[in-house]
ROLUMSE-681621 format. One record per residue (C-alpha): residue number from 0; residue in one letter; x, y, z. Coordinates in pm, 1 decimal. Example, Ala and Ser with C-alpha at 12.3 -4.5 7.8 and 13.67 -1.06 7.14 Angstrom:
2
    k  r         u         v         w
    0  A    1230.0    -450.0     780.0
    1  S    1367.0    -106.0     714.0
END
This chain:
470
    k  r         u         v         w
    0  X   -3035.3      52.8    -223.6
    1  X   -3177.8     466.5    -221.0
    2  X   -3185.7     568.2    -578.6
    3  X   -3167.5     934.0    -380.6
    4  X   -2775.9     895.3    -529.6
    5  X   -2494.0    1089.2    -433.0
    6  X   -2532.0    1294.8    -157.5
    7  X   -2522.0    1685.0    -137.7
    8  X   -2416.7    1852.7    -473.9
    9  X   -2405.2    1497.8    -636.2
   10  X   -2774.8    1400.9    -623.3
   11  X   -2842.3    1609.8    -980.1
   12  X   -2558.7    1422.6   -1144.9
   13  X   -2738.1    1082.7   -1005.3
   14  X   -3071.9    1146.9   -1084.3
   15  X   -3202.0    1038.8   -1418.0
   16  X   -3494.7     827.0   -1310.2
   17  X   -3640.0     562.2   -1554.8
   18  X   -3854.8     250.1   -1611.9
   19  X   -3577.4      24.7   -1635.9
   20  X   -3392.0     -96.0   -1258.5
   21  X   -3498.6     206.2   -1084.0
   22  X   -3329.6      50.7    -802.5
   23  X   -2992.8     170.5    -922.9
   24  X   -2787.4     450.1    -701.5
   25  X   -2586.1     577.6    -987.5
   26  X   -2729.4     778.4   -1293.5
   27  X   -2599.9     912.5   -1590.0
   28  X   -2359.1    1157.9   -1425.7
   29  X   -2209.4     888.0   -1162.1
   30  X   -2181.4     574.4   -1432.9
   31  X   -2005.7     866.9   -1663.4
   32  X   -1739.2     959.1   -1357.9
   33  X   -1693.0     572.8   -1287.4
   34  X   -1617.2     496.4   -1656.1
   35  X   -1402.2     830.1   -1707.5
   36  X   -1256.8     731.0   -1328.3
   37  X   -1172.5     431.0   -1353.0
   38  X   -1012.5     465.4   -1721.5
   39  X    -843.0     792.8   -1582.9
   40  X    -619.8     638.9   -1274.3
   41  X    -261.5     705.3   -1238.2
   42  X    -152.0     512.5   -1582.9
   43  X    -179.1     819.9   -1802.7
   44  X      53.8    1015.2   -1576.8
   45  X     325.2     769.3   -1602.5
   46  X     211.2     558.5   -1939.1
   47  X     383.4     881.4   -2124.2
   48  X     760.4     729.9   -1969.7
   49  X     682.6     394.5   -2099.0
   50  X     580.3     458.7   -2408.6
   51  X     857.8     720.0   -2445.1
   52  X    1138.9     405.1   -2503.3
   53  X     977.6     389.1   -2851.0
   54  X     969.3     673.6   -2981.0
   55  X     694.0     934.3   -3109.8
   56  X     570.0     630.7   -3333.3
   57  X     383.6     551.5   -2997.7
   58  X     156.6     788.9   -3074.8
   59  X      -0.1     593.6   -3406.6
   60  X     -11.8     324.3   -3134.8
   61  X    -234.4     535.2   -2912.8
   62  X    -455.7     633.2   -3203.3
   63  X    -521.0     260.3   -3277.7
   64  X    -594.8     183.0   -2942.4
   65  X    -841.4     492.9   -2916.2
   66  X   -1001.5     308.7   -3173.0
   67  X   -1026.1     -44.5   -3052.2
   68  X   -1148.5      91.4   -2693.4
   69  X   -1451.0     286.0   -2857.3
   70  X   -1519.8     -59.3   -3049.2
   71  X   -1521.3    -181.5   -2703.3
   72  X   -1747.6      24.8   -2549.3
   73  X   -1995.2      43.7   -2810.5
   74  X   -1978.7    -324.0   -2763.4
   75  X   -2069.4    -291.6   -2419.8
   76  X   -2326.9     -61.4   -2480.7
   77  X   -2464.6    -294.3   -2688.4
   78  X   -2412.9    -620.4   -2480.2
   79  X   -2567.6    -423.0   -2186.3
   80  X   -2911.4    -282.7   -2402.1
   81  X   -2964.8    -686.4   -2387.5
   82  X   -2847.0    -792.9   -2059.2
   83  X   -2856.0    -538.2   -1817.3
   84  X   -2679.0    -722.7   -1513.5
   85  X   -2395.8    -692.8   -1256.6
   86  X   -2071.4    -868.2   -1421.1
   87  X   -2047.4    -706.4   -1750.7
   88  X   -1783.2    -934.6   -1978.9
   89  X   -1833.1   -1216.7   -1691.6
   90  X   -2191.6   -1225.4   -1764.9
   91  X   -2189.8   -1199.8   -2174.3
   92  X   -1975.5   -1472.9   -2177.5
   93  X   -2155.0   -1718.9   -1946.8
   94  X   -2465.8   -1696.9   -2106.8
   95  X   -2323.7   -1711.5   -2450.7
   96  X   -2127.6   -2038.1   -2429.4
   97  X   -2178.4   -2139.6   -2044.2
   98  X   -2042.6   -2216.1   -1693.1
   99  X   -1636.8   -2288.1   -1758.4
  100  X   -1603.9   -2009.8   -2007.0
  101  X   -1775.6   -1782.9   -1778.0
  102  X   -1620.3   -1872.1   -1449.5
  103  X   -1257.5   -1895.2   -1646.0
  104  X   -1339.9   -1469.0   -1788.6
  105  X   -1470.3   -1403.8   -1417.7
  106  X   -1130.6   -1532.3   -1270.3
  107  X    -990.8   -1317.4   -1568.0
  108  X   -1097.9   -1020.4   -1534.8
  109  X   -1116.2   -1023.2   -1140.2
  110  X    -714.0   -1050.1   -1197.3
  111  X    -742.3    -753.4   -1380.9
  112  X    -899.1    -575.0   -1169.8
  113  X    -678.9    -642.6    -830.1
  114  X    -330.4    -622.7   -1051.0
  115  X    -442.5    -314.5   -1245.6
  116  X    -534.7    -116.0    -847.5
  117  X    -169.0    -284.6    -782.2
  118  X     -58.2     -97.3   -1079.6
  119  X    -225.7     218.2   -1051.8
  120  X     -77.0     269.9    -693.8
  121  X     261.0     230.5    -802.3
  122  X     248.5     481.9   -1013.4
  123  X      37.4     708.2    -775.8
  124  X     333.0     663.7    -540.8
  125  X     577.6     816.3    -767.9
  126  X     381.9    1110.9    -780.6
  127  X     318.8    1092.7    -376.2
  128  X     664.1    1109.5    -333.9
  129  X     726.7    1452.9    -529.6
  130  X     640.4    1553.3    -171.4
  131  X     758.5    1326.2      74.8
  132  X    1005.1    1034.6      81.2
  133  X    1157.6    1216.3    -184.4
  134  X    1491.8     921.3    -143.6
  135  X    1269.0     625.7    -245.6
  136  X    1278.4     431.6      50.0
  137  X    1099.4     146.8     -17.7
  138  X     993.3      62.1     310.0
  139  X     802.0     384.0     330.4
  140  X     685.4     389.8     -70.6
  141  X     496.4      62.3      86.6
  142  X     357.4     230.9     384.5
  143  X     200.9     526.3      73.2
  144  X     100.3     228.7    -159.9
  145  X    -114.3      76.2     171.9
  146  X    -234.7     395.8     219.6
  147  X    -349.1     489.1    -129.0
  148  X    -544.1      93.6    -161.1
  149  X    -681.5      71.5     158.2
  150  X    -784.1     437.3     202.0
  151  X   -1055.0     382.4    -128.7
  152  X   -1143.1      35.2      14.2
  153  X   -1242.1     229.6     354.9
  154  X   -1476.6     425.9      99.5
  155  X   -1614.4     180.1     -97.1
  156  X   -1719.6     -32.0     228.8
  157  X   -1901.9     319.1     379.7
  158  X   -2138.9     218.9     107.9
  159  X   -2228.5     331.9    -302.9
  160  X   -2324.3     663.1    -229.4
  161  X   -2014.3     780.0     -44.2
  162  X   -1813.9     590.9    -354.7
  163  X   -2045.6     814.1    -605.0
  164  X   -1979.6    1145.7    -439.5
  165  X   -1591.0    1052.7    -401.5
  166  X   -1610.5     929.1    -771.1
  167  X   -1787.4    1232.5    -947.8
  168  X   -1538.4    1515.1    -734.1
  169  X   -1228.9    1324.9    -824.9
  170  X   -1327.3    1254.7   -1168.0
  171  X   -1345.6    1623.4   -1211.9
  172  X   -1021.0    1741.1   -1077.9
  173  X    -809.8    1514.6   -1217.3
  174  X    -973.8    1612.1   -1585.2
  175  X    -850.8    2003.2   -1519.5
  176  X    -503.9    1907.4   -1597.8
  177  X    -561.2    1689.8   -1876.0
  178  X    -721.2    1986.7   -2007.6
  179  X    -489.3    2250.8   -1933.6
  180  X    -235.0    2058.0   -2087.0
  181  X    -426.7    1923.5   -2382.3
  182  X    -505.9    2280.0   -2459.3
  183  X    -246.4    2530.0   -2405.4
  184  X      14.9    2274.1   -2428.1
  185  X     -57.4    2253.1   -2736.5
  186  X     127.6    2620.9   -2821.2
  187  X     425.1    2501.8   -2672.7
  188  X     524.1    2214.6   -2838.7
  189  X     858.1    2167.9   -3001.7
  190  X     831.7    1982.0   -3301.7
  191  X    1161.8    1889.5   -3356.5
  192  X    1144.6    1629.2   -3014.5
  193  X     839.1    1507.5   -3238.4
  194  X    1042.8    1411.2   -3536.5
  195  X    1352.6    1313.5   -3390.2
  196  X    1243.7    1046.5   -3219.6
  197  X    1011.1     858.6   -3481.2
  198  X    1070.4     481.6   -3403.5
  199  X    1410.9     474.0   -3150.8
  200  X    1306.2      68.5   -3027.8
  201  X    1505.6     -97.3   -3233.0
  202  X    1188.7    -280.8   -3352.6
  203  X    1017.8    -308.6   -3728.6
  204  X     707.9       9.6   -3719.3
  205  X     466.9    -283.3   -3717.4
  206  X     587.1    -423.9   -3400.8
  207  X     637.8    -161.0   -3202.7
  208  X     275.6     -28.1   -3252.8
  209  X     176.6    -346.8   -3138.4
  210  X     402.8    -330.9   -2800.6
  211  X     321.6      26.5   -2743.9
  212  X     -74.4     -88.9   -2781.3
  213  X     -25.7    -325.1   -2525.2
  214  X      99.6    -103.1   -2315.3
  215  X    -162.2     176.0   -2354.6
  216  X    -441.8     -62.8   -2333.3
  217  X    -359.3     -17.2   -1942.7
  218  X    -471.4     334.5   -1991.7
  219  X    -794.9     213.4   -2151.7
  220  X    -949.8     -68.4   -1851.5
  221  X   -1267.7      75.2   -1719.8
  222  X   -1481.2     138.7   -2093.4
  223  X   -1674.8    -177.4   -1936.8
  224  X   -1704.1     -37.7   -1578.4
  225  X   -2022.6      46.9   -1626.0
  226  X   -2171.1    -265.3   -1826.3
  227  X   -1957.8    -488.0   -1477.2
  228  X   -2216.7    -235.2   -1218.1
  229  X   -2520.2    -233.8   -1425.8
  230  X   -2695.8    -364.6   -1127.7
  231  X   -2599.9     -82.3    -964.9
  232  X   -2685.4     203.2   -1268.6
  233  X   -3011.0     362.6   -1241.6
  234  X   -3224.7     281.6   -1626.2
  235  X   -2920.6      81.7   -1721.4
  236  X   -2991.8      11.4   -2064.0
  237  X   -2969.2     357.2   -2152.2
  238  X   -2768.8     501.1   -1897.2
  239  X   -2471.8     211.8   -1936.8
  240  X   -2420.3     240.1   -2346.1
  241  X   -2437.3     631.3   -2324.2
  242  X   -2184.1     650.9   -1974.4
  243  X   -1954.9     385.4   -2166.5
  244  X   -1950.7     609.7   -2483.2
  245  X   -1965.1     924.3   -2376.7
  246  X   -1684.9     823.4   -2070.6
  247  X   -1440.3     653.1   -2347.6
  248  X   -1459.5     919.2   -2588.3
  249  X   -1355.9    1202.0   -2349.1
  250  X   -1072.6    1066.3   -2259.9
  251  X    -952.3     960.0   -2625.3
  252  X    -928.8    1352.7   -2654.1
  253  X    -721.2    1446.7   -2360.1
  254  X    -506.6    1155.6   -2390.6
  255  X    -412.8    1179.3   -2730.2
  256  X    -369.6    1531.0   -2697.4
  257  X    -166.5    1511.0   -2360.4
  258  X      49.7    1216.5   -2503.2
  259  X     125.4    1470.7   -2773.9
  260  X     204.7    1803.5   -2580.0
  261  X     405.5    1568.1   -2328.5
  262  X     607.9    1426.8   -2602.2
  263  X     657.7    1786.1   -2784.3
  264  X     777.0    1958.5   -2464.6
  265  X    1013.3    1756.1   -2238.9
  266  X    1316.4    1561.4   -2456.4
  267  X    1282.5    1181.3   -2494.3
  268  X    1634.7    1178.0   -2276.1
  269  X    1441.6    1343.3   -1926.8
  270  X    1082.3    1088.0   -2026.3
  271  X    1313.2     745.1   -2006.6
  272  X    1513.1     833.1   -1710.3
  273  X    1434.9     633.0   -1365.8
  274  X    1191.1     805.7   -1158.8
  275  X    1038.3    1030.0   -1442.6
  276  X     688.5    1230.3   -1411.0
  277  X     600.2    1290.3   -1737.4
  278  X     287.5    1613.1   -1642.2
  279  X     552.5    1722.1   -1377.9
  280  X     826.3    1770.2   -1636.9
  281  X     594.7    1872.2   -1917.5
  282  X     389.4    2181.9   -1705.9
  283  X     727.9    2313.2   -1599.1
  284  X     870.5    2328.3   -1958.3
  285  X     560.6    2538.6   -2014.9
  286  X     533.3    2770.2   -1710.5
  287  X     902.3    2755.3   -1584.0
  288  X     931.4    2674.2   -1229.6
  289  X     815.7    2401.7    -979.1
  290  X     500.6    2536.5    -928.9
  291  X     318.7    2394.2   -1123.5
  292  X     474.3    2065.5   -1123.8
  293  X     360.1    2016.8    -816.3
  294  X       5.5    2130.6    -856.9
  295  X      14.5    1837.5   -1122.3
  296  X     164.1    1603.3    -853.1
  297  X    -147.6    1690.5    -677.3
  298  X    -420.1    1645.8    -997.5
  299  X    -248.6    1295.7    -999.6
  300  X    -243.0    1198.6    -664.7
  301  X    -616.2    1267.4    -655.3
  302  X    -675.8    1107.4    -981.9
  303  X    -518.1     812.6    -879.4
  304  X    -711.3     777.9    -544.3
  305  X   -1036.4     799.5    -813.4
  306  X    -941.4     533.6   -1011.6
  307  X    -888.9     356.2    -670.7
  308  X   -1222.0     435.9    -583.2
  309  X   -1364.9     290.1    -925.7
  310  X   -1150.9     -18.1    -939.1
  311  X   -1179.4    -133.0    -564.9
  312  X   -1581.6    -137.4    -644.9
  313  X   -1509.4    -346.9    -928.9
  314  X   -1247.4    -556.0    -787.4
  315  X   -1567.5    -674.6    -575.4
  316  X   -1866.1    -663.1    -850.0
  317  X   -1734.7    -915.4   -1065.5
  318  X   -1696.1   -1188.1    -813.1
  319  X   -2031.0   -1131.1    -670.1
  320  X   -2218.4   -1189.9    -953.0
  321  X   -2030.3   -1492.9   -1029.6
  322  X   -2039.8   -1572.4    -676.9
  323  X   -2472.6   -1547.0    -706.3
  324  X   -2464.7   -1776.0    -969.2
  325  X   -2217.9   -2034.7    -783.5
  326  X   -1909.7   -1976.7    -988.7
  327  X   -1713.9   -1795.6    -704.4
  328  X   -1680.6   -1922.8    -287.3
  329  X   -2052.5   -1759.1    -134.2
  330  X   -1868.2   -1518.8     117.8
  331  X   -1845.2   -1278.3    -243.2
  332  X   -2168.2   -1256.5    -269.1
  333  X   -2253.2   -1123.7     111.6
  334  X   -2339.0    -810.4     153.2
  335  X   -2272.0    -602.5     494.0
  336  X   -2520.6    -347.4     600.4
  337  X   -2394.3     -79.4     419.1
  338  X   -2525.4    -308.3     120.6
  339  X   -2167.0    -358.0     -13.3
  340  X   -1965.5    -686.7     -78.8
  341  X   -1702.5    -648.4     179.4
  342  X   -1527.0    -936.2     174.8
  343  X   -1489.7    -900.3    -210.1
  344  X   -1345.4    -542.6    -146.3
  345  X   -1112.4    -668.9     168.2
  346  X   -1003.5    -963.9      -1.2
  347  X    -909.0    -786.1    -338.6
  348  X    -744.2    -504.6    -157.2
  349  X    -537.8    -759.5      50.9
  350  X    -386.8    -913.0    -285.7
  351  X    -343.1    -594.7    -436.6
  352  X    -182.3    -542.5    -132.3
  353  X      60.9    -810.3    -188.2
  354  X     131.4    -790.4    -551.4
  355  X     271.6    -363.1    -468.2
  356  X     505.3    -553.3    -189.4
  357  X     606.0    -805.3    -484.8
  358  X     700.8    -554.2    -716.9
  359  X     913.7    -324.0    -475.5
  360  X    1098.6    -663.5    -341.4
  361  X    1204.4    -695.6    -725.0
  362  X    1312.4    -476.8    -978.7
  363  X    1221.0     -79.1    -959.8
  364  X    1171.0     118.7   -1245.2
  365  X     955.2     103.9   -1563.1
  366  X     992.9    -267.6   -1578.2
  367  X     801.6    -354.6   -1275.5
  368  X     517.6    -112.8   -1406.4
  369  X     526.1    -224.6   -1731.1
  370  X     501.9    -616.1   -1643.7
  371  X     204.7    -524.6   -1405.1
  372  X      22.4    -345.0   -1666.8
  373  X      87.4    -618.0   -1918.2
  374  X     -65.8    -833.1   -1704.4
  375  X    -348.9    -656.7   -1613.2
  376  X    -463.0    -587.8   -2019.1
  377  X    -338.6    -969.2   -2094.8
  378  X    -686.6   -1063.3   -1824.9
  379  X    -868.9    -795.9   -1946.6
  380  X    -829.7    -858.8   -2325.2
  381  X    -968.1   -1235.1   -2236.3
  382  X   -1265.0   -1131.3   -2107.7
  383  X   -1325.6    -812.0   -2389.9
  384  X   -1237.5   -1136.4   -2599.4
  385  X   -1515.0   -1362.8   -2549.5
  386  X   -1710.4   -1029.3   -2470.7
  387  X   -1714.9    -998.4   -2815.8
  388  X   -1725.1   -1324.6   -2980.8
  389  X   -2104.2   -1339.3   -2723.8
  390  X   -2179.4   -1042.1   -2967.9
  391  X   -2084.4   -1188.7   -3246.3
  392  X   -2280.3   -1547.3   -3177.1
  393  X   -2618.2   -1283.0   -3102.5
  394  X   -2577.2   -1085.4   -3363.6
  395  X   -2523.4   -1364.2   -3672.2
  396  X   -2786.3   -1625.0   -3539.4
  397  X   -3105.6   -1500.3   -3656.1
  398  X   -3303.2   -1629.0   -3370.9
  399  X   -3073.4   -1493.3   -3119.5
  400  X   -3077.1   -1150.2   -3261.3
  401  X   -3171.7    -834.5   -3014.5
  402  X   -3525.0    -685.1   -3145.6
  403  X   -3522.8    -365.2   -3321.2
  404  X   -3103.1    -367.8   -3284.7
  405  X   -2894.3    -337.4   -3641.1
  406  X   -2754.1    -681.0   -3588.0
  407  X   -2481.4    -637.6   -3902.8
  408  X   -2361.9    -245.3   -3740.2
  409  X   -2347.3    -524.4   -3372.3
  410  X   -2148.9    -720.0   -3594.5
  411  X   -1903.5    -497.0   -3681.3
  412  X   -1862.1    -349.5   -3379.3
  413  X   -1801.6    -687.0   -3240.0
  414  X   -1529.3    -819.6   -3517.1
  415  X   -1359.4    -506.6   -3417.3
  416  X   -1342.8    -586.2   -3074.4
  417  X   -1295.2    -942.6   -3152.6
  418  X    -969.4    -855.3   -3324.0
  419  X    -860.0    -589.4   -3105.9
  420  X    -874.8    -763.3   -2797.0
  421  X    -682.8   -1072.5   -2956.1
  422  X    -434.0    -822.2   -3094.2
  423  X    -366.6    -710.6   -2713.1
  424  X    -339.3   -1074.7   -2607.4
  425  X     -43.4   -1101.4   -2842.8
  426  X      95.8    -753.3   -2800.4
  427  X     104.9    -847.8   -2452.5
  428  X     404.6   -1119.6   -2493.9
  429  X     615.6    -881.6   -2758.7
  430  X     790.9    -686.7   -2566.1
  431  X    1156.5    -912.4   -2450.1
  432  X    1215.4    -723.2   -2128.5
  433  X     911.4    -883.0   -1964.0
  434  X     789.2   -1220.9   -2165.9
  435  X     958.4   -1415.5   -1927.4
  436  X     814.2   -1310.4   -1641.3
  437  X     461.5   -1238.2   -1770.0
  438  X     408.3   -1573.0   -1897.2
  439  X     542.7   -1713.4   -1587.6
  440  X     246.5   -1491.6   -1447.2
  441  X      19.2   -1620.8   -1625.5
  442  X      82.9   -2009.8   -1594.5
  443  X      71.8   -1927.5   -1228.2
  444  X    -286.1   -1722.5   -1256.1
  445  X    -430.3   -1995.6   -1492.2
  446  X    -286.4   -2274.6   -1264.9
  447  X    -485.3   -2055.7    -954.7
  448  X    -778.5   -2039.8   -1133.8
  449  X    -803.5   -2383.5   -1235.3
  450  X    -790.6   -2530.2    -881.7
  451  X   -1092.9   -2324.5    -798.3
  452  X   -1235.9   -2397.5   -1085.6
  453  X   -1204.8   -2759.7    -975.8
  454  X   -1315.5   -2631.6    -677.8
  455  X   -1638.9   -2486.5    -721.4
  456  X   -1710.3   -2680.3   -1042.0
  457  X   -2028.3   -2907.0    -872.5
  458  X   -2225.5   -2542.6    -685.9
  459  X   -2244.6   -2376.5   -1041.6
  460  X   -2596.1   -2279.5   -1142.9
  461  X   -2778.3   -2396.3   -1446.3
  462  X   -2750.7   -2107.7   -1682.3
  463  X   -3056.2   -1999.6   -1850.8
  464  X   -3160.6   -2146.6   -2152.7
  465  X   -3162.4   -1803.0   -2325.8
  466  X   -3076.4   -1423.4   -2219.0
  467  X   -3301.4   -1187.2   -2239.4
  468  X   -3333.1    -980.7   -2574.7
  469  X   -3558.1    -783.0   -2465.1
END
């Protein structure tokens, strides 16, 4: 692979050079946009509707979550300083307890990442159709949702460098709204919708901060992105901690900030009704008008085609490296000529594919967005789960400890993660309107997984004796 990076303008961004796999095509700059990219997808232009059923007391929920997410990615700054390699959680969790725990947080998080892309075009249609199909037609919304997966799988397959440039300009458009908003929003707010509306779910405080967690955690997949490509970052164990950080941290700011403005300018009444657009509704409170509405409607559309770009990569990273190491079928882990894993991209796209037709053949509304993002932070939190538990084993064993790390600030960093992630695993099955069906998700996904399991069990690698601590 060129470590030239992304082409034209984008090469700067790319280019930070380095002893450590100075094979990598993405540098600081591009592993930065594919964290803040891939966290920054369509979710947070819709996640503000969801959340808006319980009440400003959401907020406290988002706050909590900004914390556990900055746990995480310190974690996976930390996890990737030691083992610098394609698969991120997949990886940590392999070498930490071995081959079934690691294929079972591969087939894990590989859900995540083809459900969440399901997800974030279903929202990115809503927004779409501010323009066109304005009657819902849902025969046409799934002609959009084909074009918005398969139009960022078309990139990705080109090869990395056309998904860094697409990344890095997308990335930066979609943060001028989040800006505008999280700024100058913030002189607009009405702070009686604020205080109105505390806690209107019908739930005890403590439970729905836990629903409303597990909810925003959707808004939060991608802090690992860059610990999953690591193969592909150049000097990755600097340039994977700081992107991971750095990536997580800017969008705590805009999205607790948004949330806020969003929540201060349009009434809770106009954010729960079908077919709402929270940044729509919220920019023409503040500027009157349609205007700019629809020059939000366009921030998202391309926001969500970035986070499409992100996720389709990952979709195919994760069951590559498990695929090198036996744990996945070996068509993952071909590469075409352009150097990518195509069939990994096709093959996720095609069941993203079919999950967007599943949830327009049932029931419309937040519900079918809200069960798909459960689902997706339910796979992801398993993975961040054992992700940190890998940490924790390094970290407390003295002979397994990182040199020159601060194994008890590791520790820490890894409890937090540790109890984060389980508190989204449980979050996850709190909220009545969509138990049912999510845990009849997720027998089906485990039942999946354990016939390839069974499948596959006798081609898995040895793992090696020890990872590298280096």
């Amino acid at each position: 692979m060129s470590a030239d990076g992304a082409a034209g303008a984008t090469v700067d961004l790319a280019k930070d050079g380095g002893s450590d796999g100075g094979g990598g095509s993405l540098g600081l700059g591009a592993a930065a946009a594919l964290v803040m990219g891939s966290i920054i997808g369509t979710g947070v232009f819709l996640l503000p509707a969801s959340l808006a059923a319980f009440g400003t007391i959401s907020l406290v929920a988002f706050v909590f979550t900004a914390i556990g997410a900055i746990a995480l990615a310190q974690m996976f700054g930390v996890l990737s300083k030691r083992m610098p390699a394609d698969g991120g959680p997949y990886a940590y969790s392999r070498a930490a307890f071995g081959n079934v725990v690691g294929f079972f947080n591969a087939w894990s998080y590989w859900i995540t990442a083809w459900a969440g892309n399901a997800a974030i075009v279903v929202a990115w249609i809503v927004y779409v159709e501010v323009f066109i199909n304005t009657g819902h037609n849902k025969v046409f919304s799934i002609v959009i949702g084909f074009v918005g997966l398969w139009l960022p799988a078309a990139v990705n397959l080109s090869g990395v460098k056309n998904m860094a440039s697409v990344q890095i300009v997308t990335t930066i458009i979609k943060f001028i709204p989040l800006v505008i908003i999280s700024t100058v929003g913030l002189f607009f707010i009405d702070w009686s919708y604020l205080t109105s509306n505390w806690n209107i779910s019908g739930k005890s405080p403590m439970a729905a901060i836990v629903t409303c967690m597990a909810l925003a955690v959707f808004s939060y997949l991608g802090v690992e992105t860059a610990a999953v490509a690591a193969g592909k970052v150049r000097n990755p164990r600097r340039n994977v901690p700081l992107a991971s950080l750095l990536g997580t941290l800017a969008c705590t700011v805009v999205y607790l900030l948004s949330t806020l403005v969003i929540f201060g300018t349009v009434p809770n009444k106009d954010l729960t009704a079908d077919g709402a657009q929270p940044f729509t509704q919220s920019f023409n409170a503040m500027f009157g008008g349609t205007w700019s509405g629809y020059a939000v409607a366009v921030a998202a559309i391309v926001s969500g085609l970035g986070a499409l770009n992100g996720w389709t990569m990952i979709c195919a990273e994760m069951p590559l490296a498990a695929a090198r190491e036996g744990l996945f079928p070996r068509q993952f882990a071909k590469l075409s000529g352009r150097g990518v894993p195509a069939f990994g991209i096709i093959a996720s796209t095609v069941l993203a594919s079919a999950l967007m037709i599943f949830s327009y053949m049932g029931q419309a509304g937040a519900d079918v967005f809200n069960l798909m993002i459960l689902l997706a932070g339910l796979t992801a939190a398993v993975p961040y789960l054992f992700s940190a538990l890998a940490l924790i084993k390094w970290s407390f064993k003295a002979d397994e400890r990182t040199p020159g790390a601060n194994w008890k600030f590791d520790g820490v960093v890894a409890v937090v993660g540790l109890l984060f992630s389980a508190l989204i695993i449980y979050g996850s099955f709190t909220d009545s309107s969509t138990v049912v069906s999510l845990m009849i998700l997720s027998v089906v996904v485990f039942v999946l997984g354990l016939a390839l399991y069974l499948y596959m069990r006798r081609q898995f690698t040895e793992v090696p004796a020890k990872p590298s601590a280096g």
